[in-house]
Backbone as JSON Lines, residues from 0, in Angstrom:
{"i":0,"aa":"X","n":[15.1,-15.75,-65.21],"ca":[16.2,-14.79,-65.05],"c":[17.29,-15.36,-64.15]}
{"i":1,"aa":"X","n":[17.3,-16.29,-63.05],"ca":[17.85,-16.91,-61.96],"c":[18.9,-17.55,-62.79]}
{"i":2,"aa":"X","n":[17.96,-18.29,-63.67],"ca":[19.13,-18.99,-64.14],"c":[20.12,-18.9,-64.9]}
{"i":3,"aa":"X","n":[19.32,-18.03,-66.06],"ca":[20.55,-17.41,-67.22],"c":[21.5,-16.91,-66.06]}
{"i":4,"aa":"X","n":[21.54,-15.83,-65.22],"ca":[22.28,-15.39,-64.08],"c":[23.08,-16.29,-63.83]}
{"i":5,"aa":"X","n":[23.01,-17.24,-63.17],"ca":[23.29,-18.58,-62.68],"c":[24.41,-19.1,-63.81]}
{"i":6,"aa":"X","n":[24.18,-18.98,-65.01],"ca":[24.98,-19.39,-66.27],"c":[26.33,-18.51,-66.49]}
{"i":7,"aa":"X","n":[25.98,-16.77,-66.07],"ca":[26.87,-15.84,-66.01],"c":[28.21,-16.14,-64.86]}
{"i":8,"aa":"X","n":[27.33,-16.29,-63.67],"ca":[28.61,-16.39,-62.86],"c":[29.21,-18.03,-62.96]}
{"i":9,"aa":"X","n":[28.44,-18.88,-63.53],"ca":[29.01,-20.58,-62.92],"c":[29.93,-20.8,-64.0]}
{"i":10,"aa":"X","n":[29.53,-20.87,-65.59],"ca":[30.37,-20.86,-66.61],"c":[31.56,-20.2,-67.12]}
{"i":11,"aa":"X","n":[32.47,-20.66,-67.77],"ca":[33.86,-19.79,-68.34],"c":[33.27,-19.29,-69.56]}
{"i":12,"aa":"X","n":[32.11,-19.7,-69.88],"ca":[31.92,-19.04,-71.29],"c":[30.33,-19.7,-71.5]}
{"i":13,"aa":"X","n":[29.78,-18.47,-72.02],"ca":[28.17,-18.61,-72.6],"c":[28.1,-18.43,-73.77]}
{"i":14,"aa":"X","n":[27.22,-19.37,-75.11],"ca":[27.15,-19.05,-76.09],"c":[26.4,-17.98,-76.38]}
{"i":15,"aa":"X","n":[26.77,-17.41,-77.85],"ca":[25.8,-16.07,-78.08],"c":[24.41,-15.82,-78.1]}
{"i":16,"aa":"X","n":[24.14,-16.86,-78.68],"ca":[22.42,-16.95,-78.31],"c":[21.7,-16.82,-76.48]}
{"i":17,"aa":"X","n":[22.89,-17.44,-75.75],"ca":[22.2,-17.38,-74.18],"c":[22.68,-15.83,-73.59]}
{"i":18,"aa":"X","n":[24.4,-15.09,-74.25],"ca":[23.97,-14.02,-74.12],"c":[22.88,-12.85,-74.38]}
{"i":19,"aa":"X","n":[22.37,-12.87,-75.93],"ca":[21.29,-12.44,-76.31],"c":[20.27,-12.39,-75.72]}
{"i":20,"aa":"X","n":[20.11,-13.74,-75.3],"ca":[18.81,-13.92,-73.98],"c":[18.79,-13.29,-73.15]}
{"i":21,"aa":"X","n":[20.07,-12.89,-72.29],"ca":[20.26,-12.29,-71.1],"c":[20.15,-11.25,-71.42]}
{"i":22,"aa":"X","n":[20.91,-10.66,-72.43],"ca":[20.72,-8.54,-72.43],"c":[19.12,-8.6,-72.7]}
{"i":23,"aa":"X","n":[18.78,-9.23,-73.96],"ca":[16.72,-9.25,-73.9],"c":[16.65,-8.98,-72.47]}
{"i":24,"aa":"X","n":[16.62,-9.65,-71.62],"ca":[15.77,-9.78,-70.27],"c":[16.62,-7.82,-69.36]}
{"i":25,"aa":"X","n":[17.53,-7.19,-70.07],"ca":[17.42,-6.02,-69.47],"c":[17.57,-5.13,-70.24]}
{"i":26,"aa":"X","n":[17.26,-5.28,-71.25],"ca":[17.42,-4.46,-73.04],"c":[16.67,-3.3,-72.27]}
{"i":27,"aa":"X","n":[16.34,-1.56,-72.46],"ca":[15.18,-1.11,-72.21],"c":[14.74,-0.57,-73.74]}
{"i":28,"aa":"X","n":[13.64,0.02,-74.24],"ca":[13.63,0.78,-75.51],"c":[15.08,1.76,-76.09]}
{"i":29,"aa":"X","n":[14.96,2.48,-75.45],"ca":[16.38,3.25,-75.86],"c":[17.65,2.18,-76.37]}
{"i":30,"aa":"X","n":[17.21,0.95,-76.19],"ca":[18.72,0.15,-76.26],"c":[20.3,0.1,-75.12]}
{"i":31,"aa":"X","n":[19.82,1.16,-74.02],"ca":[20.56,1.01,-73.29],"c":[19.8,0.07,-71.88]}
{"i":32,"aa":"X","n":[20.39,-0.66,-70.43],"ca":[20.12,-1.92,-70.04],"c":[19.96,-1.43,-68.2]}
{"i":33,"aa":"X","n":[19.07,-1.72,-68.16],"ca":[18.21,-1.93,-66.33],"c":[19.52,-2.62,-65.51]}
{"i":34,"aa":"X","n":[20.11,-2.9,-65.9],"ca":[21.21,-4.18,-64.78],"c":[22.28,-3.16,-64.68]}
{"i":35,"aa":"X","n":[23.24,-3.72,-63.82],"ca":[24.41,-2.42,-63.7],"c":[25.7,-3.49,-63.95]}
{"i":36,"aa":"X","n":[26.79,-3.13,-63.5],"ca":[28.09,-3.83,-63.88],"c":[28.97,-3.42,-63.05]}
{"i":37,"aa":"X","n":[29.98,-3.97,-62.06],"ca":[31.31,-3.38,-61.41],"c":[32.14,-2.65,-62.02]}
{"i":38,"aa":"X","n":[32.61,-1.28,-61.18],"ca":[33.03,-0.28,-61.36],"c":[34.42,-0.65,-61.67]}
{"i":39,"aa":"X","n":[34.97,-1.88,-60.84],"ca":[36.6,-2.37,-60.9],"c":[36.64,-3.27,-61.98]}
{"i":40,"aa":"X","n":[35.79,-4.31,-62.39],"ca":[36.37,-5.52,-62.92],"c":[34.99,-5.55,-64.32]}
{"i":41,"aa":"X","n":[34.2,-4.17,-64.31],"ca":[33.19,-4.39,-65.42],"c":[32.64,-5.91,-65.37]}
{"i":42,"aa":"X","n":[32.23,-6.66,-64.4],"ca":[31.71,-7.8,-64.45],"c":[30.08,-7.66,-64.17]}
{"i":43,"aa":"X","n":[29.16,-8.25,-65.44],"ca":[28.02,-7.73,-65.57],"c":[27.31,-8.92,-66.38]}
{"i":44,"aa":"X","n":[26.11,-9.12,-66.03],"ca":[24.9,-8.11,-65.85],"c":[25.21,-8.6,-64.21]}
{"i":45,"aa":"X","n":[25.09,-7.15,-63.15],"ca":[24.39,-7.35,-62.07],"c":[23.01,-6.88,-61.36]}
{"i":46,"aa":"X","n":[22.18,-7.24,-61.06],"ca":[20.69,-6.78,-61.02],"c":[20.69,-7.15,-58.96]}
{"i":47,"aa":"X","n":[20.29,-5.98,-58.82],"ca":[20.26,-5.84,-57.47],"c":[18.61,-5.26,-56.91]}
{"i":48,"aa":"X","n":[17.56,-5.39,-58.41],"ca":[16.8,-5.05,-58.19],"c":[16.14,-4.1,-58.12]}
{"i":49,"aa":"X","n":[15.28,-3.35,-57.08],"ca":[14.93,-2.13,-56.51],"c":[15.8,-1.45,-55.35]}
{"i":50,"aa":"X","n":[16.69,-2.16,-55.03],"ca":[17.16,-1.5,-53.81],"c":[18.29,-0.35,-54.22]}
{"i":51,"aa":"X","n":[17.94,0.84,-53.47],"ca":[18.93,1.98,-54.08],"c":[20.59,1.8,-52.99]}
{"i":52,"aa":"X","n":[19.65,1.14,-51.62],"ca":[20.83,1.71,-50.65],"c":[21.45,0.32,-50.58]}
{"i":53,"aa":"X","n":[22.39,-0.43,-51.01],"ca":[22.62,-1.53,-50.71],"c":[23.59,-2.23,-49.78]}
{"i":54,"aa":"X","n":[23.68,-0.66,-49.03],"ca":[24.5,-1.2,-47.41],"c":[23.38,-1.83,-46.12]}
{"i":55,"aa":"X","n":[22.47,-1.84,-46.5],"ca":[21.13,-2.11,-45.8],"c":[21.23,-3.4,-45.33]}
{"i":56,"aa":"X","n":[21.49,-4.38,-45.83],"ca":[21.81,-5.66,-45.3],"c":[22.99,-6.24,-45.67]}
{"i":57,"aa":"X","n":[23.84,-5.55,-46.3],"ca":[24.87,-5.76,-46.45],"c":[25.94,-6.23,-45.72]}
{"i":58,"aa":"X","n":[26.22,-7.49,-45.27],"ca":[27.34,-8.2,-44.08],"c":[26.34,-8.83,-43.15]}
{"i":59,"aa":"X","n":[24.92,-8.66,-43.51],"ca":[24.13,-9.19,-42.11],"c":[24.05,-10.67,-41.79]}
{"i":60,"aa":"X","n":[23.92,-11.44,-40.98],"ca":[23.94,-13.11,-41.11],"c":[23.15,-13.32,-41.96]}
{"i":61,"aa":"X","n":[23.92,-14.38,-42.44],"ca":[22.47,-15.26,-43.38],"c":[22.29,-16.54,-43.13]}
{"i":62,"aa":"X","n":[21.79,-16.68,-41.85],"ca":[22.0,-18.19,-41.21],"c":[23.09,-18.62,-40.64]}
{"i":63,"aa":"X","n":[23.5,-19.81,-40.8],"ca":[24.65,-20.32,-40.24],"c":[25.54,-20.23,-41.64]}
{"i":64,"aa":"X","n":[25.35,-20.48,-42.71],"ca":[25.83,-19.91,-43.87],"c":[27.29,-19.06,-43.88]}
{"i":65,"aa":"X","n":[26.8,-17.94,-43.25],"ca":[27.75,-16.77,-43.82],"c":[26.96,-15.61,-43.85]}
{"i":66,"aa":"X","n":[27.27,-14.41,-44.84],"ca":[26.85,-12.85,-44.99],"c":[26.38,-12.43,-45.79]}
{"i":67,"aa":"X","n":[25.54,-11.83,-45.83],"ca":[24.7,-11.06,-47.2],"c":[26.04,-10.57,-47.57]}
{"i":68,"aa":"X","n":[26.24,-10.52,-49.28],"ca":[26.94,-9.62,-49.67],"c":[26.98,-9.29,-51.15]}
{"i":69,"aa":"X","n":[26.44,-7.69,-51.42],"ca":[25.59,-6.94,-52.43],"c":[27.15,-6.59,-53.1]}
{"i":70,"aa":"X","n":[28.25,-7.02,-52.93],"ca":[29.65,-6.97,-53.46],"c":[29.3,-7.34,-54.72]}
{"i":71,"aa":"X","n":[30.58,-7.18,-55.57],"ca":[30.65,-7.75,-56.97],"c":[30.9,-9.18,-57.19]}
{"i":72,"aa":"X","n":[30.19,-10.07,-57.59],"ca":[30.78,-11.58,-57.16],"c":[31.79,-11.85,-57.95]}
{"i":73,"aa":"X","n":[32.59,-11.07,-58.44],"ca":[33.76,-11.86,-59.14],"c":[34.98,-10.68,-58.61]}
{"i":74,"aa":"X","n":[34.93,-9.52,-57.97],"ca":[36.24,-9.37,-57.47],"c":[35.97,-8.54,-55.97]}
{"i":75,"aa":"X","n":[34.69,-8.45,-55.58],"ca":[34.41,-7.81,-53.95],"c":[34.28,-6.41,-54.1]}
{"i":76,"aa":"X","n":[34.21,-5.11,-55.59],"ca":[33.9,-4.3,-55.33],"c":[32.64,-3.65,-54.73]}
{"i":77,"aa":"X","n":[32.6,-2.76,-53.97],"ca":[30.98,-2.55,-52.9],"c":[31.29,-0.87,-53.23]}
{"i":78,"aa":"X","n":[29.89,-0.92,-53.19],"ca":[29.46,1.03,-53.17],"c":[28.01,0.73,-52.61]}
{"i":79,"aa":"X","n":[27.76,1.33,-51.7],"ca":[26.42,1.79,-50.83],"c":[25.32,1.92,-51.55]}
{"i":80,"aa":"X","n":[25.61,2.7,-52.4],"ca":[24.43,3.46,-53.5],"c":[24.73,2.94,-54.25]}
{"i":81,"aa":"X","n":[23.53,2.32,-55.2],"ca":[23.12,1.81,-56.25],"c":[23.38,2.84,-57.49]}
{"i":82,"aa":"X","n":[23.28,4.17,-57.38],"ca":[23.62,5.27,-58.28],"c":[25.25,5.56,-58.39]}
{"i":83,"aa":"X","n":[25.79,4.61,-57.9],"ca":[27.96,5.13,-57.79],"c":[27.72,3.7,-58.49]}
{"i":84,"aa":"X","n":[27.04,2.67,-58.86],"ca":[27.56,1.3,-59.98],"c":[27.01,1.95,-61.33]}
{"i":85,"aa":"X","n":[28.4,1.68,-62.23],"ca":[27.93,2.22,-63.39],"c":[26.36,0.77,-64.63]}
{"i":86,"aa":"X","n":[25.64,1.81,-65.09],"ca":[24.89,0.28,-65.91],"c":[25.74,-0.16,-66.88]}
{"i":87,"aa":"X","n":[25.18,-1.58,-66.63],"ca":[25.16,-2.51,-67.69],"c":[26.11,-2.08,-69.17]}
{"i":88,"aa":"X","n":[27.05,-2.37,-69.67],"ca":[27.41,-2.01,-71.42],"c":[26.73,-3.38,-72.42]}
{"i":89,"aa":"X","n":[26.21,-3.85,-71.69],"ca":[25.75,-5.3,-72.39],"c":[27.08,-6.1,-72.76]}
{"i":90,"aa":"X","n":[28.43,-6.12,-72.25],"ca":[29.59,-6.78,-72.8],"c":[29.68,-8.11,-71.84]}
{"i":91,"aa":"X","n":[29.61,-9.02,-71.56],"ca":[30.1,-10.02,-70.85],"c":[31.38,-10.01,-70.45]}
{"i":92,"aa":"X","n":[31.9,-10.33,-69.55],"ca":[33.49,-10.63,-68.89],"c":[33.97,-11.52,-69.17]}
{"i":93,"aa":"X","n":[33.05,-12.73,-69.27],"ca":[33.35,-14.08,-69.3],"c":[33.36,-14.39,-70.85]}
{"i":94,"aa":"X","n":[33.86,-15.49,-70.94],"ca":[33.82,-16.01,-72.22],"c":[35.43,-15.67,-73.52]}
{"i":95,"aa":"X","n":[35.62,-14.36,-73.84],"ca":[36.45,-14.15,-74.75],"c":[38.01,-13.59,-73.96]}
{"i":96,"aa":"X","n":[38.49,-13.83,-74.79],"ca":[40.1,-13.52,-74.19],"c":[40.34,-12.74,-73.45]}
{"i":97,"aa":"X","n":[39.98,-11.23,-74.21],"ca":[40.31,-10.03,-73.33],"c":[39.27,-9.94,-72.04]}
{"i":98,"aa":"X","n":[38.44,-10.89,-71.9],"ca":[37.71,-10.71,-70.97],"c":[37.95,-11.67,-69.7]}
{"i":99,"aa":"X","n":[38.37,-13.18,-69.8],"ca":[38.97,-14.02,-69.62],"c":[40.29,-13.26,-68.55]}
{"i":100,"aa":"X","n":[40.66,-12.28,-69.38],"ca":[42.13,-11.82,-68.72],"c":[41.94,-10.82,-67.87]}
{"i":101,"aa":"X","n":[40.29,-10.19,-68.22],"ca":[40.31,-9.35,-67.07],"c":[39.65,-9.87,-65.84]}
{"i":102,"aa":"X","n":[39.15,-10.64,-66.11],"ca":[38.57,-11.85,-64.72],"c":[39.41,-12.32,-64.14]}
{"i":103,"aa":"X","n":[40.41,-12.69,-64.88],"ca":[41.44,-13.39,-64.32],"c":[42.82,-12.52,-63.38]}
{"i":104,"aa":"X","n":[42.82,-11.23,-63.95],"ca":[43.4,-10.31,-63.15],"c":[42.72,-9.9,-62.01]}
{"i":105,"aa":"X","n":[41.22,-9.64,-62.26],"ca":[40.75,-9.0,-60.84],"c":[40.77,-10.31,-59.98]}
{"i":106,"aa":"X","n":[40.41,-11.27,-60.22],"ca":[40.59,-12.94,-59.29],"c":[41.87,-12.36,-58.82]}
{"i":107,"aa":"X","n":[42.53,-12.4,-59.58],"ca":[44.92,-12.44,-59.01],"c":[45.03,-11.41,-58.03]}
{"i":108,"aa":"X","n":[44.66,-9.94,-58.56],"ca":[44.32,-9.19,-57.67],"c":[43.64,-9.41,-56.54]}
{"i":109,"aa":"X","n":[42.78,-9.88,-56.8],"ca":[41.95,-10.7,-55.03],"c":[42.53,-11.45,-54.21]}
{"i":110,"aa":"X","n":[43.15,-12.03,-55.13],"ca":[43.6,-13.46,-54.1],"c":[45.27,-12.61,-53.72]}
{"i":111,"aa":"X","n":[45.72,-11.85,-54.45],"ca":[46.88,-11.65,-54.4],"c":[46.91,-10.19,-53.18]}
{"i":112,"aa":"X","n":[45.71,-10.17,-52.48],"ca":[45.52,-9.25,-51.73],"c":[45.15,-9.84,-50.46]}
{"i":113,"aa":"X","n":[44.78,-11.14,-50.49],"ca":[44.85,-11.87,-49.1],"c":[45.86,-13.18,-49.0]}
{"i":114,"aa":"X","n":[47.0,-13.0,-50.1],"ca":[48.02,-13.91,-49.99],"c":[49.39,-13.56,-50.05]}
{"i":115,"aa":"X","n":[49.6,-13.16,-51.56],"ca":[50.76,-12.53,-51.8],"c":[50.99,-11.03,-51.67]}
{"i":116,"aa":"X","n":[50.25,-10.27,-51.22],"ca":[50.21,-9.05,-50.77],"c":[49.33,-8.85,-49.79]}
{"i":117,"aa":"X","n":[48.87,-9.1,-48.47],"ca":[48.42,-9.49,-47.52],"c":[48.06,-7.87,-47.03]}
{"i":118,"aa":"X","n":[47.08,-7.48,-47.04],"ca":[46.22,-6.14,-46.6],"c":[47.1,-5.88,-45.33]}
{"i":119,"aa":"X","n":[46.99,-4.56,-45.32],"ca":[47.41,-3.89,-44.0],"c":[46.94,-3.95,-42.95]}
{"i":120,"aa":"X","n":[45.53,-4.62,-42.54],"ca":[45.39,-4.84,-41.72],"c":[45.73,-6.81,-41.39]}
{"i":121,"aa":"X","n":[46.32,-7.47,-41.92],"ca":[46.81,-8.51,-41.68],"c":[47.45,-8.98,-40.96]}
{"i":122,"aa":"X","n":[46.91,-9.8,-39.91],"ca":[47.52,-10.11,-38.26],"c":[47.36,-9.14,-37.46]}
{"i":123,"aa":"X","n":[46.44,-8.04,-37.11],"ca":[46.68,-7.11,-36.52],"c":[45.11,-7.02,-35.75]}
{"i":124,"aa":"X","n":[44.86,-6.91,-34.58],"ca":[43.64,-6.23,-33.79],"c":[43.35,-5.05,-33.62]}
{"i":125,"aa":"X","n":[41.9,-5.36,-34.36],"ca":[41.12,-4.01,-34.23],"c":[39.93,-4.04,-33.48]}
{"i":126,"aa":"X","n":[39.61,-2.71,-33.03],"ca":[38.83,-2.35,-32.48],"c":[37.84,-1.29,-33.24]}
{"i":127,"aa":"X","n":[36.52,-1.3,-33.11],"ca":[35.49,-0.3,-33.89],"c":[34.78,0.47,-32.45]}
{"i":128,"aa":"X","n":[35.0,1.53,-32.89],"ca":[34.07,2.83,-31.52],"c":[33.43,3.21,-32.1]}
{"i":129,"aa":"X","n":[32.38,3.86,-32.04],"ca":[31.47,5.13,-32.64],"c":[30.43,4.45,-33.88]}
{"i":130,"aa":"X","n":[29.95,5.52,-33.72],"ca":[28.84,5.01,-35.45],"c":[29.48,5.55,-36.82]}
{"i":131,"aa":"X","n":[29.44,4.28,-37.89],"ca":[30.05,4.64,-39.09],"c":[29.48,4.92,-39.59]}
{"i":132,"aa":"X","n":[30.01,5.94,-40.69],"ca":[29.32,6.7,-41.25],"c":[28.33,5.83,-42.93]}
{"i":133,"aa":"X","n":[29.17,5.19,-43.66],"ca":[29.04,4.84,-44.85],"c":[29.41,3.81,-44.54]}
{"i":134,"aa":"X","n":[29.04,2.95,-44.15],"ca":[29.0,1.28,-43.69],"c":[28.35,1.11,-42.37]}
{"i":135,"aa":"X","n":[27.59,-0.47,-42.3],"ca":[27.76,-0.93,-40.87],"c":[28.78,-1.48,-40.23]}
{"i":136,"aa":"X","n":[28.31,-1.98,-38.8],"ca":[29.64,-2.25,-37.74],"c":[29.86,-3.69,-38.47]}
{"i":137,"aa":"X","n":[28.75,-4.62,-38.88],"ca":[28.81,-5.51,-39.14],"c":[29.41,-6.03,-40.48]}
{"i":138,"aa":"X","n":[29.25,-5.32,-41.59],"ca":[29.93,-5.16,-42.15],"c":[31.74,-4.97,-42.08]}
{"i":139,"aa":"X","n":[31.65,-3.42,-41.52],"ca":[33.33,-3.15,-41.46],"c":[33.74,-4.43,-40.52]}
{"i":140,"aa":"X","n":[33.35,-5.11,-39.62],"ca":[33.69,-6.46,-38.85],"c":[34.18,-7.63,-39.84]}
{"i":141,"aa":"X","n":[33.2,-8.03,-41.16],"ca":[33.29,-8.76,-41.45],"c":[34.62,-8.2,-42.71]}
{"i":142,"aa":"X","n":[34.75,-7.6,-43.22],"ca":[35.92,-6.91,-44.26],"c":[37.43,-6.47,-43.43]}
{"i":143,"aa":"X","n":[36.96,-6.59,-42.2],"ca":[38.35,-6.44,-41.12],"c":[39.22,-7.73,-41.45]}
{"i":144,"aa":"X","n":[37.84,-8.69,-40.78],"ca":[38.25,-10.41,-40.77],"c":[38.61,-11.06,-41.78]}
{"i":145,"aa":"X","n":[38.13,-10.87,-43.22],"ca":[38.48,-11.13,-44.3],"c":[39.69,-10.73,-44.66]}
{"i":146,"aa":"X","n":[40.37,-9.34,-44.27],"ca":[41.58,-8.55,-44.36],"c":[42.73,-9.09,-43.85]}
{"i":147,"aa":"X","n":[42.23,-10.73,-42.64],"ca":[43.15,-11.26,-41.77],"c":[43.17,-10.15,-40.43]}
{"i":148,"aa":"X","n":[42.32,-9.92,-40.08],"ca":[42.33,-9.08,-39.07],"c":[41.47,-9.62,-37.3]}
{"i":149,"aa":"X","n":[41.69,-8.87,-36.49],"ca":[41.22,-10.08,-35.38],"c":[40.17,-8.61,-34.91]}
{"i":150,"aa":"X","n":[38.99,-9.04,-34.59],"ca":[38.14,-7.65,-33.97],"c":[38.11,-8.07,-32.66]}
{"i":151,"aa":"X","n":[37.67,-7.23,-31.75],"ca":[37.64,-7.27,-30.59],"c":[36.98,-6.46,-30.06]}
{"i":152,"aa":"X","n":[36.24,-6.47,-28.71],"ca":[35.21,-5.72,-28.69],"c":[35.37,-4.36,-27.85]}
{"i":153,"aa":"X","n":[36.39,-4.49,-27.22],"ca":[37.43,-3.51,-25.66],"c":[38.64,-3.28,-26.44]}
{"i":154,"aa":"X","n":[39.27,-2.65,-25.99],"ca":[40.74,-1.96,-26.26],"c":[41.21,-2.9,-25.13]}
{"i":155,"aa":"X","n":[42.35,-3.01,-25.02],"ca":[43.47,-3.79,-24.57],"c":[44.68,-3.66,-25.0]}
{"i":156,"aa":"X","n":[45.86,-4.06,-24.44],"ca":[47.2,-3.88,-24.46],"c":[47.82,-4.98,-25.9]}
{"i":157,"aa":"X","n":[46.67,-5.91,-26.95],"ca":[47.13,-6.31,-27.95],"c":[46.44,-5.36,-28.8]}
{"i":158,"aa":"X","n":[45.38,-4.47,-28.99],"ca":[45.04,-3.61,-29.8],"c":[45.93,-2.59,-30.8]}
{"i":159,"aa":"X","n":[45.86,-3.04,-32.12],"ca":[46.48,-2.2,-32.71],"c":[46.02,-0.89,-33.46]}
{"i":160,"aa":"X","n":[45.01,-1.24,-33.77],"ca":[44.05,0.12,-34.51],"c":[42.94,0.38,-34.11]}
{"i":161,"aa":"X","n":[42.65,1.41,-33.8],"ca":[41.08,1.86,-33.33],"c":[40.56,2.42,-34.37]}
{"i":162,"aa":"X","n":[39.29,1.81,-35.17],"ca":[38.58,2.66,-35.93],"c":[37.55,3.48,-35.38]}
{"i":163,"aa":"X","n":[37.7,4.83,-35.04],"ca":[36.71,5.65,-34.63],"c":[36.04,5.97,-35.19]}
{"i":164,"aa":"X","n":[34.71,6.03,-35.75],"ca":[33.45,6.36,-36.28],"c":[33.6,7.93,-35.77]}
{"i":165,"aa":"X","n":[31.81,8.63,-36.64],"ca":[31.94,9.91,-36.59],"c":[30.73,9.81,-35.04]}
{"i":166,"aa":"X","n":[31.11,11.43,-34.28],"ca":[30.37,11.6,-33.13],"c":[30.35,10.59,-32.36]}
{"i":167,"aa":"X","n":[31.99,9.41,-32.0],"ca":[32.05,8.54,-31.15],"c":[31.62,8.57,-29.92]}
{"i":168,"aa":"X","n":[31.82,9.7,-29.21],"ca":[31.68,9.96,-28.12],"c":[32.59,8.92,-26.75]}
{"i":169,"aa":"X","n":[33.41,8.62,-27.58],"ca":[34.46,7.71,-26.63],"c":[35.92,8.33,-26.37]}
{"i":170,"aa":"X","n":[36.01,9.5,-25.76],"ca":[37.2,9.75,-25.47],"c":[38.16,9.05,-24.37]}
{"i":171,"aa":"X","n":[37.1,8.2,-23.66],"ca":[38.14,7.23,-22.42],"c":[38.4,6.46,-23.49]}
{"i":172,"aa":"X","n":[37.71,5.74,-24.78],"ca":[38.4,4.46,-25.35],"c":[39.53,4.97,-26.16]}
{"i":173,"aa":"X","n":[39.39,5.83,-26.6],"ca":[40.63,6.26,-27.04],"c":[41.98,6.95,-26.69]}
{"i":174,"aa":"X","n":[41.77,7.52,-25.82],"ca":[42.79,7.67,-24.84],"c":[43.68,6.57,-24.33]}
{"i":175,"aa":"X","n":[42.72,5.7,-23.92],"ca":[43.19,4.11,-23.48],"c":[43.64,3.62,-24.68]}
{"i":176,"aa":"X","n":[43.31,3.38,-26.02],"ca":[44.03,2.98,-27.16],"c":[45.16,3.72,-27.23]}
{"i":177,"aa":"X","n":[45.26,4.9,-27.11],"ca":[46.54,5.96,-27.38],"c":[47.64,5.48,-26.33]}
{"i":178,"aa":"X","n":[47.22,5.87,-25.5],"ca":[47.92,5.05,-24.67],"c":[49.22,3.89,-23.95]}
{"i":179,"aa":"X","n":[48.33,3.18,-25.22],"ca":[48.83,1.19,-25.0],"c":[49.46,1.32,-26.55]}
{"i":180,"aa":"X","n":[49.73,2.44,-27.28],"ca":[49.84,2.42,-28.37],"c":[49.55,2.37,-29.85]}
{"i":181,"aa":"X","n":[48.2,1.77,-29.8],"ca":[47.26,1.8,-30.85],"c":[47.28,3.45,-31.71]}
{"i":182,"aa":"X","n":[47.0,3.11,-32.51],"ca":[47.06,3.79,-34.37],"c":[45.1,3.98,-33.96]}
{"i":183,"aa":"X","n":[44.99,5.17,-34.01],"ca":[43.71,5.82,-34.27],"c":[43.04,6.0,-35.36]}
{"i":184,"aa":"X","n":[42.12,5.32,-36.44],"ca":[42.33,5.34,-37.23],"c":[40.32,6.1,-38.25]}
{"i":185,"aa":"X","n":[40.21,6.71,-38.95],"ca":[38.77,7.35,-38.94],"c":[38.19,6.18,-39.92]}
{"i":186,"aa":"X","n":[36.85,6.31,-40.14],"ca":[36.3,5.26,-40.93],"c":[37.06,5.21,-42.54]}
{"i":187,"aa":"X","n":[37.6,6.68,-42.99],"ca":[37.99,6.96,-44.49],"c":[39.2,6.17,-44.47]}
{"i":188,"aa":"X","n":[40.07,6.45,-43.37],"ca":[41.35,5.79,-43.64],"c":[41.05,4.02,-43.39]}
{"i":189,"aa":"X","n":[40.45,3.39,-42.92],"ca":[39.72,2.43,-43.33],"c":[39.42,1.65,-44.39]}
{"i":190,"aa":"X","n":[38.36,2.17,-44.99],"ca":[38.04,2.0,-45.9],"c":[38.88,2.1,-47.15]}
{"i":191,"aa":"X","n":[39.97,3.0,-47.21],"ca":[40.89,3.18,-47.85],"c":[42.07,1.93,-48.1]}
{"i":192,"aa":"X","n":[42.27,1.84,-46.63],"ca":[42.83,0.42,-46.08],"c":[42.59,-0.8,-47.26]}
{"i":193,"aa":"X","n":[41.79,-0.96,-46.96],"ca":[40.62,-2.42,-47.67],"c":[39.93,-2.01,-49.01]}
{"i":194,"aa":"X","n":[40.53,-0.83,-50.18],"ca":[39.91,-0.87,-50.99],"c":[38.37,-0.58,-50.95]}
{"i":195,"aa":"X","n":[37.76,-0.09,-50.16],"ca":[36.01,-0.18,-50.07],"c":[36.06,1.45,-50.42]}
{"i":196,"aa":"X","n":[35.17,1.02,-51.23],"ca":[34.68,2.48,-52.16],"c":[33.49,3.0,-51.4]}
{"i":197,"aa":"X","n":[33.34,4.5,-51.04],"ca":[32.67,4.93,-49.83],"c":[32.1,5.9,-50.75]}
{"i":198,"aa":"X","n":[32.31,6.19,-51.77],"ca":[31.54,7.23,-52.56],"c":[30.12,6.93,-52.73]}
């Protein structure tokens, strides 16, 4: 299974017989398919297994490497719950024109969101208070930084946004952000920020 997988994301195009192979391996009786597919860019088969909650390790180290990330590997869409990714249509992305073009848009769109349209939080310091609700810290840290964003661990006089979590219990840090000027900002408007689907 690793590898057909392996064939999905590395190749511009799989012949029909190795697709065939692949829906076999998540065909169920009914004819509809065990694997799921991104909600933004329909890029599929993705198999995440048994896990329902997939913010669970989601952003955690993975060595010196880099971050777990249960994202869509071809354009970064994320949902928590395994039940908000729609399944599998058995269609591939890769390979045929109209599919080609939609890979190739959600890529443009990606890249065109940390280049030529540079996220709102781009060049700007943030700060995280409180516990989030529908993400970790480690996570929203690492989708800040990716955003071009600088985290920091104190409020200070370069702080531009405070993301306050729910039941922060930090009214000196925010006050002190208010303050020095900082933009108060809740986990939704956040997430909103950066495209991250919280449903």
């Amino acid at each position: 299974m690793a590898g057909a997988l392996a064939k999905v994301k590395d190749q511009a195009t799989i012949g029909a017989v190795e697709q065939e192979e692949i829906r076999n391996l998540y065909r169920r009786p009914d004819g509809s398919y065990s694997a799921y597919m991104c909600k933004k860019c329909k890029f599929g088969p993705i198999d995440h297994g048994w896990c329902g909650d997939l913010s669970c390790h989601h952003g955690e180290k993975k060595g010196a490497t880099g971050a777990i990330s249960n994202a869509c590997p071809k354009c970064g869409w994320f949902a928590n719950q395994i039940s908000n990714w729609p399944k599998w249509d058995g269609n591939f992305q890769t390979g045929s024109s109209s599919s080609s073009s939609s890979s190739s848009s959600s890529s443009s769109s990606s890249s065109s969101s940390s280049s030529a349209a540079p996220s709102p939080l781009h060049g700007l310091t943030v700060v995280f208070t409180g516990k989030l609700n529908t993400m970790t810290r480690s996570f929203a840290t690492m989708r800040a930084q990716q955003a071009g964003a600088k985290v920091t661990g104190s409020v200070s006089g370069n702080t531009d946004i405070i993301v306050a979590g729910l039941a922060s219990g930090t009214t000196a840090t925010l006050t002190q952000g208010m303050a020095q000027g900082a933009a108060i900002w809740n986990e939704d408007q956040f997430a909103a920020a950066l495209g991250i689907d919280t449903d």
